[in-house]
C-alpha positions in Angstrom: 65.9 23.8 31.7 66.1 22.5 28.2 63.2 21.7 25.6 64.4 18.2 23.6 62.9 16.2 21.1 60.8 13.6 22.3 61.3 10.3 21.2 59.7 6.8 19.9 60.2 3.7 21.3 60.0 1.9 18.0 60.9 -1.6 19.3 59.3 -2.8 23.0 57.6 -5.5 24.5 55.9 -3.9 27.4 54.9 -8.0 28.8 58.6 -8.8 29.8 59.6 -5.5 32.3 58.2 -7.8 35.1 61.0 -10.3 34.0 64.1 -7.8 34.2 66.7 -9.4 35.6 65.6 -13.1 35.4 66.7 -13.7 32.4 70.6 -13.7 32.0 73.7 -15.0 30.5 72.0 -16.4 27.1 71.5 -16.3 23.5 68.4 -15.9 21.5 67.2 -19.1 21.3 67.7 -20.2 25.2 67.1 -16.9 26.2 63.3 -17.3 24.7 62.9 -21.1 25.2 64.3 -21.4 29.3 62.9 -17.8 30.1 61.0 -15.5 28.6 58.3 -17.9 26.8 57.5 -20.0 29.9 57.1 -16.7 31.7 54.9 -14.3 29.3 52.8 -17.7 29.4 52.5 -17.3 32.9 51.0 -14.0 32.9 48.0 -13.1 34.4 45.6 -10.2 33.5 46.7 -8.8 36.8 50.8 -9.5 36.4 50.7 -8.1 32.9 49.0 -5.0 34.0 52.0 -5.0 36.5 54.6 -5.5 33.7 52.7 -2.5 31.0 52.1 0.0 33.9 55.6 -0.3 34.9 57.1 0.0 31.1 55.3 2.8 30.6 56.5 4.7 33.8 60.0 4.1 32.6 59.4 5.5 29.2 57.3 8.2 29.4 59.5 9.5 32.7 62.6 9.2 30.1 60.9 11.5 27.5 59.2 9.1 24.8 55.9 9.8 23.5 55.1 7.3 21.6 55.7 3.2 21.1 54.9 -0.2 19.1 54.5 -2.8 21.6 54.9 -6.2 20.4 52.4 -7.5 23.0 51.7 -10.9 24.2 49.7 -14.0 22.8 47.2 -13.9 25.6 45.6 -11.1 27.3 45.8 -8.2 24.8 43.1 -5.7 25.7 44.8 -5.3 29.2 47.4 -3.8 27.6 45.8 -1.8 25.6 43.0 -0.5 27.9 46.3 0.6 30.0 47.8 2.0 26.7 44.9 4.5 26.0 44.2 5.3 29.4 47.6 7.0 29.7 47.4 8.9 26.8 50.7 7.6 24.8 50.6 7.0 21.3 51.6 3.8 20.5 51.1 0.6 18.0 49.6 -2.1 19.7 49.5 -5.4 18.6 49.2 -9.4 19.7 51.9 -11.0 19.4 51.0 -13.9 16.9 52.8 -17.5 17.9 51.1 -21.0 16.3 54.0 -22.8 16.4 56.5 -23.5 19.1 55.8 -24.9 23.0 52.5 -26.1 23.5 52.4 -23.7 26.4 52.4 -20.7 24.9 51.4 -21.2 21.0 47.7 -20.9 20.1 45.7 -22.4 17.1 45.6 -20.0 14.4 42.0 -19.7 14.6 42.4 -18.5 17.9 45.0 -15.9 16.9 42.8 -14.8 14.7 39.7 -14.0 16.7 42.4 -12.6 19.4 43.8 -9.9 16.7 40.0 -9.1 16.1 39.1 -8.4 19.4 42.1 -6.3 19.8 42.0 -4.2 16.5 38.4 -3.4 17.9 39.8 -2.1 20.8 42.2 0.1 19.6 41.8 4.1 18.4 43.3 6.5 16.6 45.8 7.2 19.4 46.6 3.7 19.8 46.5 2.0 16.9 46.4 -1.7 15.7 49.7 -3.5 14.5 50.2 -6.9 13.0 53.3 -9.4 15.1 53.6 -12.4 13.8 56.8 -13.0 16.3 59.2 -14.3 14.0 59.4 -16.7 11.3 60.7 -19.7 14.1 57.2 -19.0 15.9 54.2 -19.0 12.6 53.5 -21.5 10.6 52.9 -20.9 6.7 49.2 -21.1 7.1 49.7 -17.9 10.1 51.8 -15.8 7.2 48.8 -16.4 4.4 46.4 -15.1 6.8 48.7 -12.2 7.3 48.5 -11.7 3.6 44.8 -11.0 3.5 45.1 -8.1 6.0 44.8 -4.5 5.4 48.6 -3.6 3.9 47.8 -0.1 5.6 48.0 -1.7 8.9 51.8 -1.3 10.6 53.0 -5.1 10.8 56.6 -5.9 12.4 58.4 -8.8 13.2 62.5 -10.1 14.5 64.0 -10.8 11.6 68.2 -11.8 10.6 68.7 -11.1 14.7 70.9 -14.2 15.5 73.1 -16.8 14.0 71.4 -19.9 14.4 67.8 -18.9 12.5 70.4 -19.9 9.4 70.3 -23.3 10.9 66.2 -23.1 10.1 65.4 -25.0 7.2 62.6 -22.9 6.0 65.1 -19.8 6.3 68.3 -21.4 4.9 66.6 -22.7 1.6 65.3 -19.6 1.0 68.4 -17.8 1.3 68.0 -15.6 4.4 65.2 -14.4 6.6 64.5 -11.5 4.6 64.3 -13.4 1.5 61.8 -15.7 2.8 59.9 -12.7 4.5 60.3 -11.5 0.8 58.3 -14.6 -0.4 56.1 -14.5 2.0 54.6 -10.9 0.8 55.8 -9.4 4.8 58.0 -6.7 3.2 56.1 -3.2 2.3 56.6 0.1 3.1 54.5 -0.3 6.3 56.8 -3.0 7.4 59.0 -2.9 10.4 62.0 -5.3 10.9 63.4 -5.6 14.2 67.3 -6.0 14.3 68.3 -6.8 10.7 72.1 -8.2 12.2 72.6 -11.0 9.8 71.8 -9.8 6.2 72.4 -12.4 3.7 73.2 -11.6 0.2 71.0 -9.1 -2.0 69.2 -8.7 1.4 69.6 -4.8 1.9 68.4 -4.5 -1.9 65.3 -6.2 -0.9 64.5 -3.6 1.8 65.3 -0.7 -0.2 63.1 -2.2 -3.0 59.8 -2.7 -0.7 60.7 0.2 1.3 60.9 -1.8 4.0 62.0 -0.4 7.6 64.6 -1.6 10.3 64.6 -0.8 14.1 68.0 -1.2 15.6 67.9 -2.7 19.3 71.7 -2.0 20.3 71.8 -3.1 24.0 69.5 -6.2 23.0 71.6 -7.0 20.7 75.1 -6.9 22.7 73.3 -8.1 25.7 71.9 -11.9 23.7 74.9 -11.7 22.4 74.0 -11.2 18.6 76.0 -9.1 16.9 76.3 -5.3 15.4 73.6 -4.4 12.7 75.5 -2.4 9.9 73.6 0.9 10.7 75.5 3.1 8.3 75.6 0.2 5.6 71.2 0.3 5.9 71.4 4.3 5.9 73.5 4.9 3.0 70.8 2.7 1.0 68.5 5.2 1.8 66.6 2.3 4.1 64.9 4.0 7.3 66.2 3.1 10.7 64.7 3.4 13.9 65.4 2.8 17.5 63.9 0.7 20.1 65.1 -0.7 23.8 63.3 -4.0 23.4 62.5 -5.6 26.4 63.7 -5.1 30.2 65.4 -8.7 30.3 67.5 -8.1 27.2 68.6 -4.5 28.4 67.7 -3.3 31.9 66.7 0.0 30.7 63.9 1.1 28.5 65.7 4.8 28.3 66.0 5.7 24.1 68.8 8.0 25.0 71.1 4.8 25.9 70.0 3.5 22.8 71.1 6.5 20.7 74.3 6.8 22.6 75.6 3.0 22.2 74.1 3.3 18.5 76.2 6.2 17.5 79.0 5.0 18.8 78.7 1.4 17.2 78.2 3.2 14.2 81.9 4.4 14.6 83.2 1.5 14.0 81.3 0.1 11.4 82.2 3.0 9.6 83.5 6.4 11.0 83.0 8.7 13.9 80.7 11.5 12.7 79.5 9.5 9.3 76.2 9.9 10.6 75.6 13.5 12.1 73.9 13.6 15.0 71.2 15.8 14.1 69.9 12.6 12.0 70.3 10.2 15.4 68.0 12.9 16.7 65.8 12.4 13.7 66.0 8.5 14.2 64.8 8.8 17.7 61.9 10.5 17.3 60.5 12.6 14.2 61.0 10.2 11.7 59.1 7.0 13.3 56.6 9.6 14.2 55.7 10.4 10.3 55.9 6.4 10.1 53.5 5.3 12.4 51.1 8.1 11.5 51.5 9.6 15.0 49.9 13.2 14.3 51.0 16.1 16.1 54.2 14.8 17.6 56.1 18.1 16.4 53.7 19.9 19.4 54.9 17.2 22.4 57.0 18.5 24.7 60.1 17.0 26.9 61.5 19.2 29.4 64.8 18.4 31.0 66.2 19.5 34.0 70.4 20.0 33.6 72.4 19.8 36.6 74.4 23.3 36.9 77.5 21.3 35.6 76.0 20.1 32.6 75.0 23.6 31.8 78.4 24.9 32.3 79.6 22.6 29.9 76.8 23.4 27.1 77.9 26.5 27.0 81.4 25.2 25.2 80.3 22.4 23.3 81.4 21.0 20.0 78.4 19.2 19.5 75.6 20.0 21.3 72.7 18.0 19.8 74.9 14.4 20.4 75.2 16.0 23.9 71.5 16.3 24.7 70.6 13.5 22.4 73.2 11.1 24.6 72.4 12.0 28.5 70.8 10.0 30.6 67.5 11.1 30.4 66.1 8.9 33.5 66.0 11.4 36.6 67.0 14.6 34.8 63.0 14.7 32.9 60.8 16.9 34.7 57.8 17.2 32.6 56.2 15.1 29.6 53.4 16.3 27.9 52.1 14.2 24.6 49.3 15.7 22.6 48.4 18.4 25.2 47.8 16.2 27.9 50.7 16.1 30.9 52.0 12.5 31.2 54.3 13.3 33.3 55.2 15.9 36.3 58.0 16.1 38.5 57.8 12.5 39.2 53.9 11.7 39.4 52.0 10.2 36.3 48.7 11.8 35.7 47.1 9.6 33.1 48.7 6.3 34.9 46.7 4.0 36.7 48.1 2.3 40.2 49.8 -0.9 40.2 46.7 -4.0 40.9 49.5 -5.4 43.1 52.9 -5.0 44.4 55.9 -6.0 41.9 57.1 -8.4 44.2 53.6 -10.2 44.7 53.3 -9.9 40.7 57.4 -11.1 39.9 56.6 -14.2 42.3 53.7 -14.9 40.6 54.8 -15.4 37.0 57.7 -17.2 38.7 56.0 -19.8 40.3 53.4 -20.1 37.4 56.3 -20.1 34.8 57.8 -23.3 37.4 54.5 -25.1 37.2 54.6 -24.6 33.3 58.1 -26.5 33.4 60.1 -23.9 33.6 63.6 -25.0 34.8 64.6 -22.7 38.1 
C-alpha cells in the first residue's frame, strides 16, 4: 500500500453532479443557456443535497481533501451545512448571477443578503469565497459591490474560457477579459481565475503583476470544446496554477488524478515532454493550493492507496515514479482518506457523510421536469 499526496480540487461546482450526463455535445455558451442554467434553477434544497453528497463521495473516495466550490445562486447553506458536516476543507461560496435569464438571476440586493447569510455560516474549516460567475453573468453595479469586500476573502471567477466572450462588448472594448477584470479591481493575489484559454495581449503580465492565480480545467476544457490553456507559458511567468475537474456535465469524472494526467500531457505539446517535472504536477495538485487557500495542516492528511500486484511489480522499475502515482486512476484503488485527523473515508464507507434525502433517480427526475417547466427545451 502506498501513502500519496492528497490533493485539492481547486475548481468544482458541487450543484451540477446531479446533471452528469445531460448535458452533451455543446459549447460554453449553449451548454450553460439550454442546460445547466435551467437546471441549477431547478434545484431544490433536497436535489442539491443529492447533487453535494454525491460530489463529495466522488472526491474524497479519489483522495482530495480539500475544494472551492463555486456553489449555486439559490440555496447556499445546504451546501455548506453538508460541507462541514463531512469534515472537508473547502471554500464555499454563492455563486453571484444578476444578469442573464430571469429564471435564475437575482437582484443584487438579494445576492447580497444571500452572500451574508452564507459567510455566517461558514468556519474556519470551510471558509467563505466570493463568485461572481463570470463577467457575461454580473452587472457593473454586482462588481463595485465586490469591490467593497474584505480583499482577504478568496474570490474566483471563469475568465478568457471560450471564444465567443470576445464577441461581448463590455470585454472586447476593454481588450480582454482579464483586462476588464483588471479595471474592475477583481485581480489580487487572493484571486482565482478559472481556465485562462484565451489570453489577449499583455494579459499574462497582468496576472504576474497582481499575483493573480489560474486553475486549469483540462477535461472541461476539451469536453466544451474550448481550447488548450498555455500551462507552461503561465508557469514560466512565475504565475501559480492549479487544478480543478469542474463540474460532472463538463467531465464525467471529478477524479484530480485525470486531471493531472491529461494536464501533463497537454503540457507536452504546448511545450515539451518533461518541461514541467512532475514532482511540481504533484505540487500543483495539492500542496500548493493548500498554502493558497489557507488550508492548515494539509501536510498531516493522509491518502492511502491500494496497488494491484501488477502495478507494484512495475514500481519497482520505473523511470518516473511520482508521474506514475500522480497519473493512476485513483477511483477504486483509495482505501482510506483521513483529512485533519478525522477518517473521511474507509474501505468504501464515508464516516462524516450524511445519507442521500432521496434516491438519484427520484432527485435527476426532479430537476428534469422542474428544469422543463422553467422552459427548458427536452
Amino acid at each position: 500500500m502506498e501513502r500519496v499526496t492528497p490533493t485539492v480540487q481547486s475548481h468544482v461546482h458541487l450543484c451540477q453532479t446531479l446533471f452528469r450526463g445531460m448535458a452533451e455535445s455543446r459549447t460554453l455558451i449553449p451548454w450553460l443557456e439550454e442546460r445547466i442554467w435551467p437546471l441549477e434553477a431547478a434545484h431544490t434544497p433536497e436535489t442539491l443535497a443529492v447533487s453535494v453528497i454525491l460530489s463529495l463521495r466522488e472526491i474524497i473516495s479519489t483522495g482530495s481533501t480539500g475544494l472551492l466550490d463555486m456553489g449555486s445562486v439559490e440555496h447556499s447553506t445546504t451546501t455548506i451545512d453538508i460541507l462541514k458536516e463531512s469534515g472537508i476543507r473547502a471554500i464555499a461560496c454563492n455563486a453571484l448571477m444578476d444578469r442573464g435569464p430571469d429564471f435564475i438571476k437575482k437582484p443584487l440586493p438579494w445576492l447580497i443578503k444571500e452572500s451574508e447569510k452564507v459567510e455566517k455560516n461558514c468556519t474556519k474549516q470551510v471558509q467563505y469565497g466570493l463568485a461572481p460567475r463570470f463577467v457575461l453573468s454580473c452587472t457593473p453595479q454586482l462588481w463595485q459591490w465586490l469591490e467593497t469586500k474584505d480583499r482577504n476573502t478568496i474570490r474566483t471567477t471563469h475568465a478568457a474560457e471560450a471564444p465567443g466572450e470576445m464577441a461581448d462588448e463590455w470585454i472586447a472594448e476593454k481588450g480582454g477579459n482579464i483586462h476588464l477584470l483588471h479595471s474592475l479591481n477583481f485581480l489580487s493575489e487572493r484571486t482565482l481565475l478559472a481556465h485562462c484559454i484565451h489570453l489577449q495581449p499583455n494579459e499574462i503580465d497582468l496576472l504576474k503583476k497582481t499575483k493573480t492565480a489560474v486553475v486549469h480545467c483540462p477535461w472541461t476544457n476539451l469536453h466544451l470544446g474550448s481550447g488548450i490553456a498555455d500551462i507552461p507559458k503561465l508557469l514560466q511567468n512565475n504565475i501559480k496554477v492549479m487544478l480543478g475537474s469542474d463540474g460532472a456535465p463538463c467531465n464525467n469524472r471529478l477524479d484530480l488524478s485525470g486531471e493531472t494526467r491529461l494536464a501533463a500531457n497537454l503540457a507536452s505539446i504546448k511545450a515539451n515532454p518533461g518541461m514541467i517535472p512532475s514532482w511540481k504536477w504533484t505540487l500543483i495538485s495539492g500542496p500548493e493550493p493548500a498554502v493558497f487557500f489557507n488550508f492548515e495542516n494539509f501536510e498531516n492528511d493522509k491518502i492511502h492507496l491500494n496497488l494491484t500486484q501488477t502495478e507494484e511489480d512495475e514500481l519497482a522499475r520505473i523511470e518516473d515514479k511520482q508521474r506514475y502515482l500522480n497519473e493512476i486512476p485513483r477511483a477504486g484503488r483509495v482505501q482510506k482518506v483521513e483529512c485533519n485527523g478525522k477518517v473521511l473515508y474507509d474501505h468504501g464507507e464515508f464516516p462524516t457523510l450524511p445519507k442521500l434525502p432521496m434516491s438519484i433517480k427520484k432527485a435527476r427526475d426532479t430537476v428534469w421536469n422542474r428544469a422543463l417547466s422553467l422552459g427548458m427545451q427536452p
